[in-house]
N, CA, C and O atoms as CSV, one atom per row, in Angstrom:
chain,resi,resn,atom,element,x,y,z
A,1,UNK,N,N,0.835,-1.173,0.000
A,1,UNK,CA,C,0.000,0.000,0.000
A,1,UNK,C,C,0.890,1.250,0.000
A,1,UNK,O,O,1.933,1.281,0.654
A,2,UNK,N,N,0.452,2.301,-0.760
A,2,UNK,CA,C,1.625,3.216,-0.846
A,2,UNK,C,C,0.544,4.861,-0.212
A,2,UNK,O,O,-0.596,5.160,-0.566
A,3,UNK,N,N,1.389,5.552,0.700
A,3,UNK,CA,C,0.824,6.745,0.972
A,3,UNK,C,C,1.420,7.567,0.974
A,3,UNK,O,O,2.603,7.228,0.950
A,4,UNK,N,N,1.199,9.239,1.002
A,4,UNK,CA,C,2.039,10.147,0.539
A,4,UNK,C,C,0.997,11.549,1.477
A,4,UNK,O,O,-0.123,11.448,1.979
A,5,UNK,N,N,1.725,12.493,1.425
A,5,UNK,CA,C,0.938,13.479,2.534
A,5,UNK,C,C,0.422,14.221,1.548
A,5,UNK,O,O,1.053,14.816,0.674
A,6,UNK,N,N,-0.967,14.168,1.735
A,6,UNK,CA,C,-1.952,14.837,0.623
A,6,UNK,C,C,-1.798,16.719,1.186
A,6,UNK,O,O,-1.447,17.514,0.315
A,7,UNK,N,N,-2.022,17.138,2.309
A,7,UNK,CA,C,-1.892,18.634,2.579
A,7,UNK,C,C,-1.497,18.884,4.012
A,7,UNK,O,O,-1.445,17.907,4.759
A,8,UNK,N,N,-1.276,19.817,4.375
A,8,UNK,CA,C,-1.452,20.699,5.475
A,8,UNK,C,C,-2.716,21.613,5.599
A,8,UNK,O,O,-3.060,22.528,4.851
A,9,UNK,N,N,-3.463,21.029,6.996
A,9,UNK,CA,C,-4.259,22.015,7.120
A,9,UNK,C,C,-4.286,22.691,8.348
A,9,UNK,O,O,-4.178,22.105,9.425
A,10,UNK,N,N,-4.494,24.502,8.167
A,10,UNK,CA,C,-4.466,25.018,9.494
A,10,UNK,C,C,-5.190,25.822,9.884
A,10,UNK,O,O,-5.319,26.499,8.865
A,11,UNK,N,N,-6.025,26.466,10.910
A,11,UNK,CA,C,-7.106,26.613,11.282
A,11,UNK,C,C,-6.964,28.256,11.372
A,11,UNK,O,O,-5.890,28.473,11.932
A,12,UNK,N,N,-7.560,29.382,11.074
A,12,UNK,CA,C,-7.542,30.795,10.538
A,12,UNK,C,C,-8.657,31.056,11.531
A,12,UNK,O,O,-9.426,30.200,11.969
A,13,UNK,N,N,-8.648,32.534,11.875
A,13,UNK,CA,C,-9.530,33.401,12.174
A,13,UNK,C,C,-10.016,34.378,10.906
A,13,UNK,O,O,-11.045,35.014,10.678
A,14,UNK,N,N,-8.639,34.157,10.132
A,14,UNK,CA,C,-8.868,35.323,8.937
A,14,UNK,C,C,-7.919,34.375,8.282
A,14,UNK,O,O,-6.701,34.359,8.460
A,15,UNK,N,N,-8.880,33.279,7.203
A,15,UNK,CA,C,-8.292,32.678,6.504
A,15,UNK,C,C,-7.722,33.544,4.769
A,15,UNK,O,O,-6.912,33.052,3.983
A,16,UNK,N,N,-8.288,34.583,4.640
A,16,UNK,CA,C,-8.115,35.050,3.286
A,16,UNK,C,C,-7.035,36.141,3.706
A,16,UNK,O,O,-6.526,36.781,2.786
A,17,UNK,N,N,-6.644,36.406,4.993
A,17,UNK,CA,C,-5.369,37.138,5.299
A,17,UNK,C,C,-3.959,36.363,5.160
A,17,UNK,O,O,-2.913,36.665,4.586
A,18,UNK,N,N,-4.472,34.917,6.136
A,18,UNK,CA,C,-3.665,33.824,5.920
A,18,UNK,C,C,-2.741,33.421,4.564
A,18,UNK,O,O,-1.538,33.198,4.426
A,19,UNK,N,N,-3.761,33.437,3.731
A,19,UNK,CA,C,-3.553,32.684,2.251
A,19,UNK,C,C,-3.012,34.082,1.359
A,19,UNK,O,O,-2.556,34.027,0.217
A,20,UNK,N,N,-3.169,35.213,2.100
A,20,UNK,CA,C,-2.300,36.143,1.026
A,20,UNK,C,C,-1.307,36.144,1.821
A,20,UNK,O,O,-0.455,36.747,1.168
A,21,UNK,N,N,-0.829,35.858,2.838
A,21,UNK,CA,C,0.588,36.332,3.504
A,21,UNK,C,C,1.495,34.415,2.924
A,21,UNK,O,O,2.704,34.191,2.859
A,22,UNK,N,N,0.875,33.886,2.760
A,22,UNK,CA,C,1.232,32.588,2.240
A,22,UNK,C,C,2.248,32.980,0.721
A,22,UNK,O,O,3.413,32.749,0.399
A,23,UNK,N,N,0.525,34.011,-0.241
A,23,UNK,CA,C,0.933,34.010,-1.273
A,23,UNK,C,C,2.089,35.237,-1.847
A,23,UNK,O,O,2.566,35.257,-2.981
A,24,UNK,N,N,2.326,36.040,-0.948
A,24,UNK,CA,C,3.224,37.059,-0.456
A,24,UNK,C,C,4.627,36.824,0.076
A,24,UNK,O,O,5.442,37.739,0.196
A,25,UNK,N,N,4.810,35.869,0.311
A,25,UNK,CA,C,5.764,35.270,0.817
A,25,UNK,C,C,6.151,33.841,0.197
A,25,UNK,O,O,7.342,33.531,0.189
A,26,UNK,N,N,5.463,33.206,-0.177
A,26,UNK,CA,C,5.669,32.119,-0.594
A,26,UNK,C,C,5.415,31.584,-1.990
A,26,UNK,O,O,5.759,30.439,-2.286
A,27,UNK,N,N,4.781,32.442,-2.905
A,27,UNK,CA,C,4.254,32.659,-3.831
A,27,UNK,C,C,2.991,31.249,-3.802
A,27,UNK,O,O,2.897,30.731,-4.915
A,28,UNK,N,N,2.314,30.782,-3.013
A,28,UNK,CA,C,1.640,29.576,-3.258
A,28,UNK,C,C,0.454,30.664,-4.072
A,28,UNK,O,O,0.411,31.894,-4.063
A,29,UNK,N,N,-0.555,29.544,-4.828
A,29,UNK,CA,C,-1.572,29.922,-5.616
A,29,UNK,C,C,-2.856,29.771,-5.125
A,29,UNK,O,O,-2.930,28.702,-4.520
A,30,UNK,N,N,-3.630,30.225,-5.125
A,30,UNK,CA,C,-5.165,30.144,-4.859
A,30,UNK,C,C,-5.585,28.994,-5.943
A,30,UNK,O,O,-5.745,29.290,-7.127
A,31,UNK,N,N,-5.795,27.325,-5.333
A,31,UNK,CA,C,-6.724,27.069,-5.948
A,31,UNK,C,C,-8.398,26.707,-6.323
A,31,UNK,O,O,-8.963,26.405,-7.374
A,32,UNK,N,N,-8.982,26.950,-4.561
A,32,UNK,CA,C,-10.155,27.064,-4.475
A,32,UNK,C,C,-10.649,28.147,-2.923
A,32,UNK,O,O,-9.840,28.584,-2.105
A,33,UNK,N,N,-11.521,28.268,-2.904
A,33,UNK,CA,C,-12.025,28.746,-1.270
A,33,UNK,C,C,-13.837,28.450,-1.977
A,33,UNK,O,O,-14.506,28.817,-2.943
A,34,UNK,N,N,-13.990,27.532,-0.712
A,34,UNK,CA,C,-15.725,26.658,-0.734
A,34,UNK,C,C,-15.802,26.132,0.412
A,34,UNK,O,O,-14.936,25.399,0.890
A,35,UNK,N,N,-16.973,26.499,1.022
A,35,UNK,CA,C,-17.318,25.782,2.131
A,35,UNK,C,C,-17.281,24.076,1.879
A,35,UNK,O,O,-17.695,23.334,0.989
A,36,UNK,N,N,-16.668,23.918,2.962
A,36,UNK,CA,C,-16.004,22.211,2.838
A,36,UNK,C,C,-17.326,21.742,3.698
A,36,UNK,O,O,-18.368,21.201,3.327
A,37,UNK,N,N,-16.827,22.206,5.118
A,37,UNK,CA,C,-17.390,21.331,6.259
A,37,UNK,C,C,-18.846,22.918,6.687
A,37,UNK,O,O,-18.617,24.127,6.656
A,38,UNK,N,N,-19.748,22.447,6.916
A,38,UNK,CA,C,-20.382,23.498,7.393
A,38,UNK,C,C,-20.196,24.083,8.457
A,38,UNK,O,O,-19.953,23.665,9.589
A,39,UNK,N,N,-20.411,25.815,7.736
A,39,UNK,CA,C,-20.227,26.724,8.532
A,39,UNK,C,C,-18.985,26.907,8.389
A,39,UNK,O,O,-18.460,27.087,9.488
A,40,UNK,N,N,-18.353,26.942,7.646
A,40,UNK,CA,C,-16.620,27.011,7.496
A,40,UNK,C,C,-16.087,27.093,6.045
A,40,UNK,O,O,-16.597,26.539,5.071
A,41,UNK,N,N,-14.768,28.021,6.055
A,41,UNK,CA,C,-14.535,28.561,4.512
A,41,UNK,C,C,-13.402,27.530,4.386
A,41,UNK,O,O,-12.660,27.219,5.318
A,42,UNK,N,N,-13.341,27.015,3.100
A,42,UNK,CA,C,-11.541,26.272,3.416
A,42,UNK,C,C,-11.147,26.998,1.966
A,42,UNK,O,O,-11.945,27.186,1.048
A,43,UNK,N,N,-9.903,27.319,1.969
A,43,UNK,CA,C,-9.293,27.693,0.871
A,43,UNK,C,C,-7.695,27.002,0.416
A,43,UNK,O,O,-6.670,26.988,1.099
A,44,UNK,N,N,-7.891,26.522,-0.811
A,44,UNK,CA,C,-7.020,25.687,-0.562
A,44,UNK,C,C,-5.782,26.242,-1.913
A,44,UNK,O,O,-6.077,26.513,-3.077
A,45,UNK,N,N,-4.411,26.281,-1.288
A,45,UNK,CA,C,-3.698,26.772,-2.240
A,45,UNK,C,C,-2.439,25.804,-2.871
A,45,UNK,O,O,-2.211,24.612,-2.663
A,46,UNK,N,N,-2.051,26.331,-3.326
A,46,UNK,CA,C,-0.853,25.182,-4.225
A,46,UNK,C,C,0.575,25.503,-3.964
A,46,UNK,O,O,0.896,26.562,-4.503
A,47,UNK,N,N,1.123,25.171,-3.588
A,47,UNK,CA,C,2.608,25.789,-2.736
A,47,UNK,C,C,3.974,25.130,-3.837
A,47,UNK,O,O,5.141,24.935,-3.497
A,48,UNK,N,N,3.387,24.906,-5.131
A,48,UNK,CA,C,4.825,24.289,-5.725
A,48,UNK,C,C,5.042,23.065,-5.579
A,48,UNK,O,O,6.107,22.758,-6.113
A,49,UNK,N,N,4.428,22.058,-5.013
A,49,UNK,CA,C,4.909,20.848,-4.474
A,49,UNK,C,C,3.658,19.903,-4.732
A,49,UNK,O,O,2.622,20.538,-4.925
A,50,UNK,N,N,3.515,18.307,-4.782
A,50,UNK,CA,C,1.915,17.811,-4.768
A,50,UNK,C,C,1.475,18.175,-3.422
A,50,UNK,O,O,0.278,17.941,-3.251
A,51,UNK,N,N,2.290,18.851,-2.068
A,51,UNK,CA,C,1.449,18.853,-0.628
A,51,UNK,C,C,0.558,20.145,-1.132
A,51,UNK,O,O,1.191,21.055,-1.668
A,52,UNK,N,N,-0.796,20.280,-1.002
A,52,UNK,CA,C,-1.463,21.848,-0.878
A,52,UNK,C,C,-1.520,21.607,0.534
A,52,UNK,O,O,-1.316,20.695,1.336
A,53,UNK,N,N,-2.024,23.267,0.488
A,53,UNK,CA,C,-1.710,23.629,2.096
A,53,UNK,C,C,-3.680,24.334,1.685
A,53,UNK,O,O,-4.197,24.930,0.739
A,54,UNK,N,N,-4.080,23.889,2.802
A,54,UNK,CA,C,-5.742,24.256,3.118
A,54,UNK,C,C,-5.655,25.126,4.535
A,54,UNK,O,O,-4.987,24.873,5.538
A,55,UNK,N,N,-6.526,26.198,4.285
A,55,UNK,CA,C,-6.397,27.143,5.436
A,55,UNK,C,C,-8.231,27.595,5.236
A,55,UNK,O,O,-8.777,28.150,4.283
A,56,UNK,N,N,-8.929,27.006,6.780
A,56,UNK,CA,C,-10.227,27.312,7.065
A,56,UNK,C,C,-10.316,27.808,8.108
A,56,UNK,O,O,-9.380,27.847,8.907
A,57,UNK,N,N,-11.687,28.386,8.359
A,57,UNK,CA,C,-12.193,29.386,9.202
A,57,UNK,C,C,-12.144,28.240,10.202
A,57,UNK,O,O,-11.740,27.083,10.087
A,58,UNK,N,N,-12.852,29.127,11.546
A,58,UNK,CA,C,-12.870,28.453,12.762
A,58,UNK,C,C,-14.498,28.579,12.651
A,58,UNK,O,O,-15.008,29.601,12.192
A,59,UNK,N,N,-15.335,27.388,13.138
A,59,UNK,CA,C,-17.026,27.617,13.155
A,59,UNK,C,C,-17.583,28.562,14.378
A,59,UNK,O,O,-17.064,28.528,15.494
A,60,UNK,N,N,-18.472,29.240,14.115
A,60,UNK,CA,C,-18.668,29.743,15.418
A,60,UNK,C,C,-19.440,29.248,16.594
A,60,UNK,O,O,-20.577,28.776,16.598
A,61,UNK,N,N,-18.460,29.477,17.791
A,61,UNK,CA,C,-18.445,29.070,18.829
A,61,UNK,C,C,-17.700,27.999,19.119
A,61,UNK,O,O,-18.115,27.182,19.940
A,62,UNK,N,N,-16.472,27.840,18.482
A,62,UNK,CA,C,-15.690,27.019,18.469
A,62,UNK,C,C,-14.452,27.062,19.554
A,62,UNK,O,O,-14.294,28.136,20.133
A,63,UNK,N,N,-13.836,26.311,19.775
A,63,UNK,CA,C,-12.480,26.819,20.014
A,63,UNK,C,C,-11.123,27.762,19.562
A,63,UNK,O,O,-10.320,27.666,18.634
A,64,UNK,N,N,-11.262,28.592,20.544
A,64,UNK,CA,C,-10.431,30.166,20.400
A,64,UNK,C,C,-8.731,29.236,20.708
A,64,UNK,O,O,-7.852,29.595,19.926
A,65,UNK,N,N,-8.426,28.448,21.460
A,65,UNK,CA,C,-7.403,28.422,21.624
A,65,UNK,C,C,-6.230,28.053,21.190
A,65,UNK,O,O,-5.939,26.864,21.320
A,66,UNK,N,N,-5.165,29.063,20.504
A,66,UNK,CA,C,-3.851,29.071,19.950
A,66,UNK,C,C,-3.065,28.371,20.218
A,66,UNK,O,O,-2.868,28.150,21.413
A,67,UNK,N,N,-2.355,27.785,19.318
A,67,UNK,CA,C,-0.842,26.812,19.326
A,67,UNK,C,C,0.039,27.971,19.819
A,67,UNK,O,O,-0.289,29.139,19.613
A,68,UNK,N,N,1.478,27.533,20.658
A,68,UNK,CA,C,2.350,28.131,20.676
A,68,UNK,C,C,3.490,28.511,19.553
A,68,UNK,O,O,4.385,27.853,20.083
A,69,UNK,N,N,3.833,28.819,18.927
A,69,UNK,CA,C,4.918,29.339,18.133
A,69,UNK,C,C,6.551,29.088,18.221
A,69,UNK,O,O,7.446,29.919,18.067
A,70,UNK,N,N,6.665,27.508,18.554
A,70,UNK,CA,C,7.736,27.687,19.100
A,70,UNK,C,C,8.660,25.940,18.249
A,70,UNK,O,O,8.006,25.058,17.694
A,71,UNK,N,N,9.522,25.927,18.337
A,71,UNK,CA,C,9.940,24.874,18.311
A,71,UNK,C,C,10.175,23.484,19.504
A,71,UNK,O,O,9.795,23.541,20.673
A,72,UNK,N,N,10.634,22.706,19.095
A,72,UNK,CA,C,10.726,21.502,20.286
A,72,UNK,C,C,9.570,21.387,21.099
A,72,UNK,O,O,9.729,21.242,22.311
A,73,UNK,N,N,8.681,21.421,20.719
A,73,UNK,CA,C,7.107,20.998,21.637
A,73,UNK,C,C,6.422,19.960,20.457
A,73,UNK,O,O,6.511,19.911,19.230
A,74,UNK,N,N,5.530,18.981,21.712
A,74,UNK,CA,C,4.820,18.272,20.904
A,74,UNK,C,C,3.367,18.561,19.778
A,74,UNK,O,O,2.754,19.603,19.549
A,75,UNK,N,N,3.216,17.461,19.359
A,75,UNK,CA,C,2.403,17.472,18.263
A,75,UNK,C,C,2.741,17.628,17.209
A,75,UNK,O,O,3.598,16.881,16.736
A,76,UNK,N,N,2.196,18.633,16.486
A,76,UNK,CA,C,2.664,19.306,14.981
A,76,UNK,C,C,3.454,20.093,15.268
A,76,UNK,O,O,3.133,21.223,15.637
A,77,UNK,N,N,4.808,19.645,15.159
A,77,UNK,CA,C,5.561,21.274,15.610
A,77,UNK,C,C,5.928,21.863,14.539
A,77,UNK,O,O,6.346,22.975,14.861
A,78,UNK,N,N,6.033,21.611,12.750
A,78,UNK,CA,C,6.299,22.550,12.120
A,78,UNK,C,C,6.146,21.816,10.676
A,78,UNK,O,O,5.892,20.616,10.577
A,79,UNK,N,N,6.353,22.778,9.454
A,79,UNK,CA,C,5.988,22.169,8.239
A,79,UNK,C,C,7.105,23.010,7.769
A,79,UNK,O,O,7.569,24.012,8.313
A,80,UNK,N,N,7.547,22.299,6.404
A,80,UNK,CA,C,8.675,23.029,5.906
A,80,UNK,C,C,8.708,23.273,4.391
A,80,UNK,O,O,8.291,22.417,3.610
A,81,UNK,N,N,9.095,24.186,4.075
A,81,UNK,CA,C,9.277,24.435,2.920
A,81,UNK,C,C,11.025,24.576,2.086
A,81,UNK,O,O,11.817,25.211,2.781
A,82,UNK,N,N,11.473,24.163,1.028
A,82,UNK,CA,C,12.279,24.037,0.143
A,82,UNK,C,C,12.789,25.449,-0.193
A,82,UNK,O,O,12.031,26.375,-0.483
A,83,UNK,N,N,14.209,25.551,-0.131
A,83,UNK,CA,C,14.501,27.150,-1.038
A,83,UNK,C,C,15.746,26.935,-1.719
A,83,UNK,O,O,16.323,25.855,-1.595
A,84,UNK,N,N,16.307,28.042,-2.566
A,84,UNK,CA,C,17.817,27.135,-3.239
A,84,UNK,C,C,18.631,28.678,-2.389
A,84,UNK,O,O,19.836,28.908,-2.489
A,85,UNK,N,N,17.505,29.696,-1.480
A,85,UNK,CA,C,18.594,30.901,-1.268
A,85,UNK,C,C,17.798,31.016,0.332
A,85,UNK,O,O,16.781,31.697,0.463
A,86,UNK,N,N,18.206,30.516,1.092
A,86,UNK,CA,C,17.715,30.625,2.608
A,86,UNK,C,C,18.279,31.993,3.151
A,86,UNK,O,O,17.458,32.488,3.923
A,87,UNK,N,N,19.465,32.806,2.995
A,87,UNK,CA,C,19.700,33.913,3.551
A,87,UNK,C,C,19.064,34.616,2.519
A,87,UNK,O,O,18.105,34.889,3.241
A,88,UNK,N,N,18.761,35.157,1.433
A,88,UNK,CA,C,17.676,36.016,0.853
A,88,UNK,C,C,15.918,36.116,1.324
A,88,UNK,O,O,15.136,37.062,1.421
A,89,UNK,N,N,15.812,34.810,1.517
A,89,UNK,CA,C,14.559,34.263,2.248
A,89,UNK,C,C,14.403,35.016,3.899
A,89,UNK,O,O,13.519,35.759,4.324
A,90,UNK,N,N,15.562,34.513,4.537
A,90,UNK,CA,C,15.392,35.218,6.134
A,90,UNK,C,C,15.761,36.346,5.929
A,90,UNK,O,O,15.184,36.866,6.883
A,91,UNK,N,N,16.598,37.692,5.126
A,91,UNK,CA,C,16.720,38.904,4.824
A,91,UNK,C,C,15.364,39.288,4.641
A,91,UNK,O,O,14.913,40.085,5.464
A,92,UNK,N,N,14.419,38.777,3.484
A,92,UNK,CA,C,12.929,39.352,3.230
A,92,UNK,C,C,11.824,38.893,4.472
A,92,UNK,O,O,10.908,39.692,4.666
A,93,UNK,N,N,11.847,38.065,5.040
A,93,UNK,CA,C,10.986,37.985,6.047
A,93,UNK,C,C,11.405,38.811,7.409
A,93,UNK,O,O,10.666,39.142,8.336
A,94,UNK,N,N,12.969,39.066,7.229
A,94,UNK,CA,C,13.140,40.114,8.641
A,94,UNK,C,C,12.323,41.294,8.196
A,94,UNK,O,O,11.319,41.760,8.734
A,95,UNK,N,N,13.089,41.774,6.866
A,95,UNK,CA,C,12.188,42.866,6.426
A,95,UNK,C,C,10.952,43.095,6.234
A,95,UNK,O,O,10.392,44.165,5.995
A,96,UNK,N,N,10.474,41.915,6.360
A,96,UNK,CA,C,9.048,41.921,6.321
A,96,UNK,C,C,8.323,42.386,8.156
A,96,UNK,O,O,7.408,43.089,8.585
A,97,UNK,N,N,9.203,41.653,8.636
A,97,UNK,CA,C,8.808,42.077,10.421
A,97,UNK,C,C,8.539,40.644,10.920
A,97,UNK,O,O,8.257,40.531,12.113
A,98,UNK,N,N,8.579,39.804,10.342
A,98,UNK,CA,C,8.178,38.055,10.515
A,98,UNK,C,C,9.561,37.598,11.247
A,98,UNK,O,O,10.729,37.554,10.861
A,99,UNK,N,N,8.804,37.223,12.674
A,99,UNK,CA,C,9.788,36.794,13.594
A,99,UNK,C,C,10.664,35.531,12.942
A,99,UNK,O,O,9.966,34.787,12.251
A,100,UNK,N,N,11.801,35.231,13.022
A,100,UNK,CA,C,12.812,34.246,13.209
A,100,UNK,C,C,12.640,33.543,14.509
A,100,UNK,O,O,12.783,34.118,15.588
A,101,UNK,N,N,12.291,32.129,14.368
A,101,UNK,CA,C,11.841,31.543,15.811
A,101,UNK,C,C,13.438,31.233,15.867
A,101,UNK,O,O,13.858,31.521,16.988
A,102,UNK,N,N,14.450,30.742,15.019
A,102,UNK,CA,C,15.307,29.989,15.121
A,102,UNK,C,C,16.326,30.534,13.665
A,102,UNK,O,O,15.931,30.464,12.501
A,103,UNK,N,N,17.312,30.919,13.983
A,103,UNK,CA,C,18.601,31.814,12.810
A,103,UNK,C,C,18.574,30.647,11.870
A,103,UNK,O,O,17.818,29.689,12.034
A,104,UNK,N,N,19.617,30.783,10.650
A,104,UNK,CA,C,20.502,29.837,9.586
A,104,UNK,C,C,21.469,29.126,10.825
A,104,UNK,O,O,22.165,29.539,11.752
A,105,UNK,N,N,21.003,27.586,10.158
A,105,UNK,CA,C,21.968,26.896,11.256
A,105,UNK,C,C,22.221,26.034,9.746
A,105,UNK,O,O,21.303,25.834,8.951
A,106,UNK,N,N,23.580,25.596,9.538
A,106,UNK,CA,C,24.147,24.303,9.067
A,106,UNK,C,C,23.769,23.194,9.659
A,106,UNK,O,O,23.973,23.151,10.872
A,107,UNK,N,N,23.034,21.833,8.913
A,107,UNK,CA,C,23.037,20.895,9.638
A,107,UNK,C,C,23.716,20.209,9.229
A,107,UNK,O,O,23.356,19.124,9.687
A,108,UNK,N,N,25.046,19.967,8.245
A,108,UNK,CA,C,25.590,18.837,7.501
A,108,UNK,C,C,25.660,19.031,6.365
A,108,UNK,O,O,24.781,19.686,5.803
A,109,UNK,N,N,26.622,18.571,5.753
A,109,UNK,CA,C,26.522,18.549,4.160
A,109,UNK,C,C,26.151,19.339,3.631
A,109,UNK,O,O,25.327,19.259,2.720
A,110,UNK,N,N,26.806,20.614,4.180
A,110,UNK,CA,C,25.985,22.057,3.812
A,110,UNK,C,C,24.565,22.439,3.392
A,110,UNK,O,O,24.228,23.351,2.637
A,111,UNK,N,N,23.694,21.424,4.129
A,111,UNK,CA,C,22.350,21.608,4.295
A,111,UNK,C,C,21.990,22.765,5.696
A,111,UNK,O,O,22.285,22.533,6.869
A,112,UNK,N,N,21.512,23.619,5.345
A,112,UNK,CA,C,20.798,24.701,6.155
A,112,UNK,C,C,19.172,25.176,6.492
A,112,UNK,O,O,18.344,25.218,5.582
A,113,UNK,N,N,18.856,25.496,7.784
A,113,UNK,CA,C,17.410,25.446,7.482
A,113,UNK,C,C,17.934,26.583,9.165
A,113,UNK,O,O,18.898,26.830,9.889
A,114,UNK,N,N,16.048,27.008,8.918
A,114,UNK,CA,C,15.985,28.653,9.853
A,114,UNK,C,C,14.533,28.126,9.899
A,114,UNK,O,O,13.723,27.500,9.216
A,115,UNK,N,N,14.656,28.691,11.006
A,115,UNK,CA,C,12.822,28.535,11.489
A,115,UNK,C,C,12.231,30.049,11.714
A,115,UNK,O,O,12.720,31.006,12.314
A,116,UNK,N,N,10.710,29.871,10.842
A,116,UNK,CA,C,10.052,31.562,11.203
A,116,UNK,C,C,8.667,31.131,11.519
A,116,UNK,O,O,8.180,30.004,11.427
A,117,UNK,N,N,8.180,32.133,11.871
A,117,UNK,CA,C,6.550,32.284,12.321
A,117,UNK,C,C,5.967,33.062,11.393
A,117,UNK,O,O,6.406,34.086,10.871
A,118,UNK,N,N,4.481,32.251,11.148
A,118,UNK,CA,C,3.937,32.251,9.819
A,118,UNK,C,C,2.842,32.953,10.821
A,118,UNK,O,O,2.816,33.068,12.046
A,119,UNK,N,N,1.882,33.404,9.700
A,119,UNK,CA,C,0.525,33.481,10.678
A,119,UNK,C,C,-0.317,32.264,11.192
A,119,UNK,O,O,0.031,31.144,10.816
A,120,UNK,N,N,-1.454,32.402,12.065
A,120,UNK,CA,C,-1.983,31.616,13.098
A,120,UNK,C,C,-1.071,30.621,14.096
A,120,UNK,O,O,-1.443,29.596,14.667
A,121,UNK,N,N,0.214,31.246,14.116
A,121,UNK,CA,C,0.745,30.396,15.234
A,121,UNK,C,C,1.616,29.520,14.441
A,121,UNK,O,O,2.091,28.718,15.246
A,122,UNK,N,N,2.130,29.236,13.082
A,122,UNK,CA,C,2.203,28.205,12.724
A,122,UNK,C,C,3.824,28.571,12.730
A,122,UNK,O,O,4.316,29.697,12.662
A,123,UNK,N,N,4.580,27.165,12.843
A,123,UNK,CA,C,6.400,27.040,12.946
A,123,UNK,C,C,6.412,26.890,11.515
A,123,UNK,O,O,5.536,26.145,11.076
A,124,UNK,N,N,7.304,27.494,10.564
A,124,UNK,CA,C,7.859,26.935,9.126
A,124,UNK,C,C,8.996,26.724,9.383
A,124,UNK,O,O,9.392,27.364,10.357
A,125,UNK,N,N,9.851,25.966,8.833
A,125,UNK,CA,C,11.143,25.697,8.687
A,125,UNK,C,C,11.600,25.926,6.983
A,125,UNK,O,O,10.869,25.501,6.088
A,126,UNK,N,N,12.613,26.492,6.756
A,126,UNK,CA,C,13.472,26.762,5.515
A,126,UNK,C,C,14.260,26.259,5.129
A,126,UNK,O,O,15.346,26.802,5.333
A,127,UNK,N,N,14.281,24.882,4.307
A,127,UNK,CA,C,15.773,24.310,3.913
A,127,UNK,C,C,15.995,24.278,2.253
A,127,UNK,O,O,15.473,24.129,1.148
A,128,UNK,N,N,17.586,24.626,3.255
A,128,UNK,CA,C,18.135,24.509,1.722
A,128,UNK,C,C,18.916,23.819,1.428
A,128,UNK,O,O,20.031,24.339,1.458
A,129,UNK,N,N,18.883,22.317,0.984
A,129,UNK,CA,C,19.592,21.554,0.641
A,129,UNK,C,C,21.312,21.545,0.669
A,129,UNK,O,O,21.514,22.715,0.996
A,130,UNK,N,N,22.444,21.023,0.545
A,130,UNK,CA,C,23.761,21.010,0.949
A,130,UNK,C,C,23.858,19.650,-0.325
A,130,UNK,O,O,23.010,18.939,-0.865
A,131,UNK,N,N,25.402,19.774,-0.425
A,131,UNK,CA,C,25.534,18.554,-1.507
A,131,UNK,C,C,25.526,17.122,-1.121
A,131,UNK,O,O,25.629,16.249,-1.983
């Protein structure tokens, strides 16, 4: 049996703020926004890769309560994205005002990755491959 990770999904107060700071930063694409589950918007975009990333409303009267922003904690602690220029990447997101949870670290084989904070709480990680 063969499986493969169909998306990321993450939970918005302001999912159409979400999905432009996505597409602002990340260039992902808008490829739908339709109520999925009732009472709830999902919008789902295309990030370059077969993973889409889905970002929906919260229903009302739901649960208000936020993930922490941090690394090394359980659960989902982060999703990552691919770059071939990781210090141009953390230069535009400083400039952007988008916290750095975690600097450019080398992990090996001149592979590098930096951790930032996305909106709704969410950890990204940045790697850039090494030979």
């Amino acid at each position: 049996m063969h499986h493969a990770i169909n998306h990321v999904h993450i939970r918005s107060n302001d999912p159409n703020a979400s999905a432009a700071w996505y597409t602002e930063h990340f260039g992902a694409k808008l490829l739908s926004s339709r109520e999925v589950m009732p009472g709830t918007i999902t919008i789902t975009m295309d990030t370059g890769s077969p993973v889409r990333l889905n970002i929906s409303s919260q229903r009302e009267g739901e649960s208000q309560e936020r993930a922490v922003a941090d690394i090394n904690r359980l659960g989902l602690e982060h999703y990552g994205f691919d770059t071939d220029d990781i210090e141009a990447d953390i230069a535009h997101f400083e400039g952007a005002g988008v916290r750095v949870v975690m600097p450019i670290t080398e992990v090996g084989s001149g592979t590098k990755i930096a951790y930032i904070e996305g909106p709704d709480d969410v950890v990204i990680e940045l790697v850039q491959r090494g030979s």
